[in-house]
C-alpha atoms as one frame of an Amber mdcrd trajectory, in Angstrom:
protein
 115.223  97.397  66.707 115.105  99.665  69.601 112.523  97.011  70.864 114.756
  94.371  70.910 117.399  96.649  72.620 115.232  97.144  75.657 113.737  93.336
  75.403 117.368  92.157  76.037 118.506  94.671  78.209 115.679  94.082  80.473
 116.673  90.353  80.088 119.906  91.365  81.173 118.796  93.015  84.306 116.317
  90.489  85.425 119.156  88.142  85.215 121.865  89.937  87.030 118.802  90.663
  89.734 118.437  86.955  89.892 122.339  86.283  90.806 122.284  88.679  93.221
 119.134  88.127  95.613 118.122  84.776  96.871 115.896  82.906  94.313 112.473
  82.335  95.035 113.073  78.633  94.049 115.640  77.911  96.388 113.753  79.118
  99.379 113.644  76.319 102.243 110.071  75.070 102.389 109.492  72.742 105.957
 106.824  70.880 107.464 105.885  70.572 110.890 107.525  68.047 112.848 106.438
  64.333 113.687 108.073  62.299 116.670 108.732  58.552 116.967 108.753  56.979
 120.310 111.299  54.214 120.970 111.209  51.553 122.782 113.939  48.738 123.393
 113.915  45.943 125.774 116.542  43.565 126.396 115.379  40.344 128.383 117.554
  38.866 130.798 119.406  35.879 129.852 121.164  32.593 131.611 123.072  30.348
 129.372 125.373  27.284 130.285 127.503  25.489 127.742 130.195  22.644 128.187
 133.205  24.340 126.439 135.346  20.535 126.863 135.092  17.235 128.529 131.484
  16.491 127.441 132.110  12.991 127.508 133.546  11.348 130.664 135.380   7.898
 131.042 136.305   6.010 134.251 138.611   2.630 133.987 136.113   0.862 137.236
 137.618  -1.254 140.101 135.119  -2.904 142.333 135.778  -1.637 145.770 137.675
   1.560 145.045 137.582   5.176 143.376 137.443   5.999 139.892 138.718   9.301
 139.073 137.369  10.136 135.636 139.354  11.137 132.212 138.949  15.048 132.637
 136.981  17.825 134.119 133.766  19.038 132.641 134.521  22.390 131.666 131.605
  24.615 132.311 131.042  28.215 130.938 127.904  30.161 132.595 127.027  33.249
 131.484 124.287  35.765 132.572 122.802  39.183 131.892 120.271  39.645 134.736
 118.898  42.758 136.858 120.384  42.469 140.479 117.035  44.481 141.507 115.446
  41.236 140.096 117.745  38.283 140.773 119.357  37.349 144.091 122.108  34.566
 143.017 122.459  32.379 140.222 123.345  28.405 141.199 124.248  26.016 138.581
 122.941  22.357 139.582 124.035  18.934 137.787 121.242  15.731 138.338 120.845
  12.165 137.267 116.912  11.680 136.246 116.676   8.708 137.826 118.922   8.691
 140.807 119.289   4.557 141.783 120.050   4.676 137.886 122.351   6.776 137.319
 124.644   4.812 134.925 123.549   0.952 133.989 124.571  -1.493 131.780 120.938
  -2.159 130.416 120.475  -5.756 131.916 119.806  -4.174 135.587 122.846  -3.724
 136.999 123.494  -0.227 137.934 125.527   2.568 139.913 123.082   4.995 141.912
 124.051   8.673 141.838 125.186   8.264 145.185 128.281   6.498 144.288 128.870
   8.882 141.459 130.789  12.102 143.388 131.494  15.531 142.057 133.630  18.918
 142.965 134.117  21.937 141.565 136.440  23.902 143.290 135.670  27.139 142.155
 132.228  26.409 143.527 130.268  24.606 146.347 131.970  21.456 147.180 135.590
  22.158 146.448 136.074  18.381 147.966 134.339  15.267 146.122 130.184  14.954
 147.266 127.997  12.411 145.829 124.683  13.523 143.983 122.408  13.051 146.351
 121.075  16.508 147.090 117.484  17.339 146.496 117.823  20.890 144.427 115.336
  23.356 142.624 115.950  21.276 139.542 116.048  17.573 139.190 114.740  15.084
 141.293 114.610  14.389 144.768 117.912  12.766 145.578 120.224  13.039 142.770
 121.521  16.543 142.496 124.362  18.450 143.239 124.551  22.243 143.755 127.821
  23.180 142.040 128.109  26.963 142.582 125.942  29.304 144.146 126.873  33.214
 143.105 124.842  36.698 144.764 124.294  38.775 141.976 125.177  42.204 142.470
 125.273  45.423 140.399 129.030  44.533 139.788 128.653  41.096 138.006 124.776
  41.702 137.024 126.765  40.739 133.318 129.364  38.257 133.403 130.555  34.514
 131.985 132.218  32.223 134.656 134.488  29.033 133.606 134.389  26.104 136.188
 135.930  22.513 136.100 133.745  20.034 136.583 135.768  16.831 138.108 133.956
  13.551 138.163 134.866  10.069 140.183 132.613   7.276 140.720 133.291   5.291
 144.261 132.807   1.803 144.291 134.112   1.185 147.879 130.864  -0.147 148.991
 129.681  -1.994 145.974 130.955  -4.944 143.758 129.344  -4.702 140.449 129.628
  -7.390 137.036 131.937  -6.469 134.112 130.567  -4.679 131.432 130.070  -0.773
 130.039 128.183   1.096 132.109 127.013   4.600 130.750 124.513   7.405 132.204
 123.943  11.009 131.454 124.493  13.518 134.528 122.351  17.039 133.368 123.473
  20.154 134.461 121.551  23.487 135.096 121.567  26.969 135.717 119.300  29.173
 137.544 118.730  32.286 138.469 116.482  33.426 141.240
């Protein structure tokens, strides 16, 4: 019996020992360190989308100006480097210039009678599309805006109106629908 006294009194010490020091077990055991390099790029980007008016009508009179239903409403937005880029322009072009709208038996109006402004641009006062630009062909473009890119606006979204007429002062043309697409693009250089 005096065994077991000493068996559990020991016991008894061991664990009051125990809840006084630090446990071996609980001990913080650490490895050496290992490092991760990052690396994130984010490209530069140039978008243009037609936020309303992406269809266009004109009532024509032969030998006069048609003003057309509403403005093309033009968002452009960038996120460019101004050590990289100089200026972003935004163009708009017919592909095929004497054709710019037709009524698909030959009879057409060129892209010289088809006039644009934008006055929060380049030609605040109506121009024809006959400009040769960057983009397009020879002939039947329009530059629209030209902007410097600096590090103030190197990120920023511009809205411009887009007004449309089509002059027929100089040309007599046969009844019927006449329909085209005019393309518009953005660039930065």
């Amino acid at each position: 019996m005096k065994a077991r006294v000493v068996v559990v009194a020991a016991l008894g010490a061991v664990v009051s020992f125990l809840s006084l020091s630090p446990a071996a077990s609980s001990a913080p055991v650490l490895s050496g360190t290992a490092s991760v390099n990052l690396n994130a790029i984010l490209a530069q980007s140039l978008t243009i989308s037609i936020t309303s008016g992406s269809t266009v009508n004109f009532t024509l009179v032969n030998g006069a100006i048609a003003s057309g239903s509403n403005p093309v409403v033009v968002s452009t937005s960038w996120n460019l480097s101004s050590l990289l880029v100089g200026a972003v322009s935004l163009y708009g072009y017919f592909s095929t210039p004497s054709q710019a709208l037709g009524d698909g038996t030959g009879n057409n109006i060129a892209s010289a009678q088809v006039e644009g402004r934008m006055t929060s641009g380049v030609p605040v006062t109506y121009a024809p599309f006959t400009q040769t630009n960057p983009v397009g062909p020879a002939g039947g473009g329009l530059t629209l805006f030209t902007e410097v890119v600096t590090v103030l606006n190197g990120i920023k979204t511009r809205s411009d109106n887009l007004d449309l007429q089509i002059n027929l002062t100089a040309q007599t043309l046969p009844a019927a629908t006449y329909t085209g697409v005019l393309t518009l693009q953005a660039r930065a250089i």
